[in-house]
C-alpha positions in Angstrom: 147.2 82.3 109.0 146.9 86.3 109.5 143.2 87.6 108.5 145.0 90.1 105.8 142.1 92.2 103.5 139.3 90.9 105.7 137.2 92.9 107.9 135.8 92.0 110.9 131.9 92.3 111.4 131.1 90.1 114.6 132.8 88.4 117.6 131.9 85.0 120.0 133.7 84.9 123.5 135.0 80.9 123.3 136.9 81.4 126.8 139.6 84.1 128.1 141.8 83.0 125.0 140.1 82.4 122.4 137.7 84.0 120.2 135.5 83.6 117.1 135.3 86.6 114.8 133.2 86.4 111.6 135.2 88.3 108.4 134.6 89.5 105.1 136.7 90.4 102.3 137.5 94.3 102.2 135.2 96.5 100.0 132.6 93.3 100.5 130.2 95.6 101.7 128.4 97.1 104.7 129.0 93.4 107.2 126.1 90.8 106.8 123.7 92.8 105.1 123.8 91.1 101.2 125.0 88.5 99.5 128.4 88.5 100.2 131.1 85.4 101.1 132.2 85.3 104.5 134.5 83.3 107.1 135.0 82.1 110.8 138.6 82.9 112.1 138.8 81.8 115.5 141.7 83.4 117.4 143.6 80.8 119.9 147.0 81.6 121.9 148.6 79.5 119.1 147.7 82.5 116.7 144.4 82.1 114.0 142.5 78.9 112.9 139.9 80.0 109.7 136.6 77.7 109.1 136.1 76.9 105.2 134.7 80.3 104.0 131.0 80.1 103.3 129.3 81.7 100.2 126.9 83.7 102.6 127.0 86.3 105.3 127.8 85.1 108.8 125.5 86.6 111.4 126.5 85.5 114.2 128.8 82.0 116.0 126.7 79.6 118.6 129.1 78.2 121.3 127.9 74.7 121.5 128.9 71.5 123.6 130.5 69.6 120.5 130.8 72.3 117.8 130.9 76.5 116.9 127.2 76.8 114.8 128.3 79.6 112.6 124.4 81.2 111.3 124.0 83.0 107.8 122.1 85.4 107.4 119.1 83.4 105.1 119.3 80.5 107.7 122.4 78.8 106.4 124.4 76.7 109.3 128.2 75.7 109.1 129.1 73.3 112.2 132.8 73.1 112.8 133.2 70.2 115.3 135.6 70.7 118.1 136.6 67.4 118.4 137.6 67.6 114.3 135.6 65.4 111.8 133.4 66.3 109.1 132.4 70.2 108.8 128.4 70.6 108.3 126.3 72.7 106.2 122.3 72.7 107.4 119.3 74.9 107.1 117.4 76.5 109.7 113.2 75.6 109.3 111.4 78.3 107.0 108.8 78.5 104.6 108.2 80.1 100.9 105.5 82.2 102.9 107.5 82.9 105.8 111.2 83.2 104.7 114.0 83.7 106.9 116.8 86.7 107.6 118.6 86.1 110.6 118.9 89.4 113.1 119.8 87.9 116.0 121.6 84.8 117.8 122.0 83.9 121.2 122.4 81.2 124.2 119.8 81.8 127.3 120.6 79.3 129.6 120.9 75.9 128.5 119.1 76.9 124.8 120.2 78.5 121.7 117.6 81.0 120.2 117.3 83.4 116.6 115.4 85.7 115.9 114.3 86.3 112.6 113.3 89.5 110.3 109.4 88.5 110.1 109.2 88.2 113.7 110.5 84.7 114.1 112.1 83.0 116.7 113.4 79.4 116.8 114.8 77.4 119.7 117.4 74.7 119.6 119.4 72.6 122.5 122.0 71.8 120.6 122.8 73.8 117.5 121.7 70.6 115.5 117.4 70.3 116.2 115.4 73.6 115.9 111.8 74.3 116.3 109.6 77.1 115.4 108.1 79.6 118.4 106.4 82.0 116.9 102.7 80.9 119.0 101.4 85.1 119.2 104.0 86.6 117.0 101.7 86.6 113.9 100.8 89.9 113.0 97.3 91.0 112.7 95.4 91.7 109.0 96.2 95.3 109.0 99.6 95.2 111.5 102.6 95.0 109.5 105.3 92.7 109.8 108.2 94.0 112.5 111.5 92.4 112.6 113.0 90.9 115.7 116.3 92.1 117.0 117.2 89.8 119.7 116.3 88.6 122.6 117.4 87.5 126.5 116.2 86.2 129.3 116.2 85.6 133.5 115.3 82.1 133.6 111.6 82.7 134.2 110.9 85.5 131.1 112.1 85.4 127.2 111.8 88.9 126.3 112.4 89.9 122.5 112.5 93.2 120.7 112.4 94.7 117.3 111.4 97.6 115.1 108.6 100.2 115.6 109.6 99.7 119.7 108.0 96.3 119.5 108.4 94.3 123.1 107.1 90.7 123.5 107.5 88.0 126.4 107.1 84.8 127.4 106.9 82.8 130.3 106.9 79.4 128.4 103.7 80.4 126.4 102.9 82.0 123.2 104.4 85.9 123.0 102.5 88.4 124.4 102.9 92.1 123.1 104.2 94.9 125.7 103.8 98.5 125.2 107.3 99.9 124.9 106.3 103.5 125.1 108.6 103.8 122.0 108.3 103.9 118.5 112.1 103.7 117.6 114.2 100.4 116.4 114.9 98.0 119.3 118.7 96.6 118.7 118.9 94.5 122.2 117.8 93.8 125.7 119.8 92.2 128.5 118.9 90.7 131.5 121.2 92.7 134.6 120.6 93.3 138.3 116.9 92.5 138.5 115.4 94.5 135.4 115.3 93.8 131.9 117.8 96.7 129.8 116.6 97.8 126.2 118.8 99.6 123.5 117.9 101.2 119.9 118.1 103.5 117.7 119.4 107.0 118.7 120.6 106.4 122.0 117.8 104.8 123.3 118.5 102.9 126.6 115.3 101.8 128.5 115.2 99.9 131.7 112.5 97.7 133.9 110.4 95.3 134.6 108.3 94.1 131.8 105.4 92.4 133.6 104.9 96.2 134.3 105.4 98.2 130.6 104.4 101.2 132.3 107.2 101.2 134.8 109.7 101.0 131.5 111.9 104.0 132.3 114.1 105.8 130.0 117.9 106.9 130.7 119.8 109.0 129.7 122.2 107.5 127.5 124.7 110.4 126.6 124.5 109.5 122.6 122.1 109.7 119.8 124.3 107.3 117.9 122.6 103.9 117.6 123.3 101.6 120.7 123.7 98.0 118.9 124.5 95.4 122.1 124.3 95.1 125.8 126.0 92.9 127.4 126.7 92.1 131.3 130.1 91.5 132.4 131.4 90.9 135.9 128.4 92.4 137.4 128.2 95.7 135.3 126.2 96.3 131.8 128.0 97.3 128.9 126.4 99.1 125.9 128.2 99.1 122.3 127.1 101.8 119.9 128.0 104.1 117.0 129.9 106.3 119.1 132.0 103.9 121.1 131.7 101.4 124.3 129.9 102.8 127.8 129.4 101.2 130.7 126.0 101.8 132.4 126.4 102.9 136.9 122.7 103.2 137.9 121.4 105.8 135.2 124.5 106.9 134.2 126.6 105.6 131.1 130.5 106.4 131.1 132.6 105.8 128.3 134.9 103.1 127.8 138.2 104.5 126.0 138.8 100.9 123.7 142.2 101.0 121.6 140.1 101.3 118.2 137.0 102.1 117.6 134.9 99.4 118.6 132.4 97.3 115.7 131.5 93.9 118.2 131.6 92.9 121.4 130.9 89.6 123.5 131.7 88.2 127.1 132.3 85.1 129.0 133.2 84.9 132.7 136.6 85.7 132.2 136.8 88.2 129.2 135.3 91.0 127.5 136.2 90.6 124.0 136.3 93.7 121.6 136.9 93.7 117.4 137.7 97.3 116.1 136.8 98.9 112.6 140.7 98.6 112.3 140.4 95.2 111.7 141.8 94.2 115.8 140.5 91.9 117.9 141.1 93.2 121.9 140.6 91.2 125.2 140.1 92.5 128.7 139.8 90.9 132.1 138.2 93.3 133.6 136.7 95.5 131.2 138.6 98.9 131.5 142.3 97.7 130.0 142.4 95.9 127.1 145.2 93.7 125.1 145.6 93.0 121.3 145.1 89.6 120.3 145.8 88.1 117.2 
């Protein structure tokens, strides 16, 4: 099938040839952010494969061992077995007093995490069992409630950020609160080269070591449009934002001229995958040339 009057909102690097990209109708809306149907389309070398559309907005695909974990944005879960067999639908754990909305989903080493909107993270090992770890995430009586963006880690460290600059880590234990320096929305963080890399709102980039807050330094980013998504690829960071794709060299951040303009990005080992406001989905081996897949 061709993906003709849908738009693309999100992409999951699968391998060097193939991709999952989440879609929505045209004129749906502003991508994941209401009540609006949506779709996997997974793009192979033999052309596009969609997933049964799902009456709610996709956030973001989970790359697991036996299936691609497609999460909604109220918790929702579509597994699509690799294998074939049945397709599931199951529901992330939430409460009446603490509902969900999904920001964020991610593999850290061998676990899958979100992050939720009331400052929520759950953990699973498999796409299939999740549990709750939000141990020094509750707000105080007079504190409000921040959303979580994302989060990453180094193998030692979880380290998750959200609005009003809000930083918290753990080493196993509950979250502990850092002091960001910032008050501005945190969109992502990313683990590269020994330091922990923080992006936001208006072209915030930050960079350190978190066990030291105060050592947090800012960079000069070369935008004030919001930077949305780090991500490391073949040994150099990568920053997606409203203005396009840069690649960070020390504290510098050069442009990356994509063929469209670019909405998502993901890696693997072998590819940088990029899906355009022109509704194109792009691969790259080694992150400066790209080729139109799909």
């Amino acid at each position: 099938m061709e993906p003709d009057g849908m738009i693309f909102y999100a992409v999951t690097a699968l391998s060097a040839n193939a991709a999952a990209v989440v879609a929505m109708p045209e004129g749906a809306g502003d991508g994941c952010d209401g009540d609006e149907s949506s779709c996997v389309l997974v793009s192979t070398s033999g052309g596009w494969v969609a997933a049964p559309p799902v009456p709610w907005p996709t956030v973001a695909c989970l790359d697991t061992e036996d299936a691609l974990v497609n999460v909604g944005l109220y918790g929702h879960l579509q597994h699509l077995p690799w294998a074939g067999g049945e397709i599931r639908e199951t529901q992330l754990p939430t409460s009446p007093a603490l509902p969900l909305r999904v920001q964020g989903a991610r593999r850290v080493g061998d676990l899958l995490y979100v992050c939720g909107m009331q400052r929520q993270v759950l953990v699973s090992p498999d796409g299939s069992s999740w549990a709750t770890m939000n141990d020094g995430l509750e707000p105080g009586p007079d504190e409000p409630v921040t959303s979580l963006s994302n989060l990453a880690g180094n193998g030692t460290s979880l380290v998750a950020v959200g609005l009003h600059g809000s930083v918290y880590r753990s080493d196993g234990g509950p979250w502990q609160p850092l002091v960001s320096g910032v008050r501005s929305w945190l969109k992502d963080v990313a683990w590269h080269e020994g330091a922990f890399w923080i992006c936001g709102k208006n072209g915030l980039l930050l960079t350190g070591d978190v066990r030291s807050p105060q050592k947090l330094t800012r960079i000069h980013s070369g935008t004030t449009g919001t930077l949305h998504a780090l991500k490391t690829f073949q040994g150099r960071l990568y920053a997606l934002g409203d203005n396009g794709l840069f690649r960070i060299d020390g504290t510098s951040t050069i442009p990356v001229t994509t063929p469209g303009t670019p909405r998502a990005i993901d890696v693997c080992d072998d590819a940088l995958w990029v899906v355009t406001e022109q509704r194109d989905l792009f691969v790259s081996d080694d992150g400066e040339h790209f080729a139109r897949r799909g």
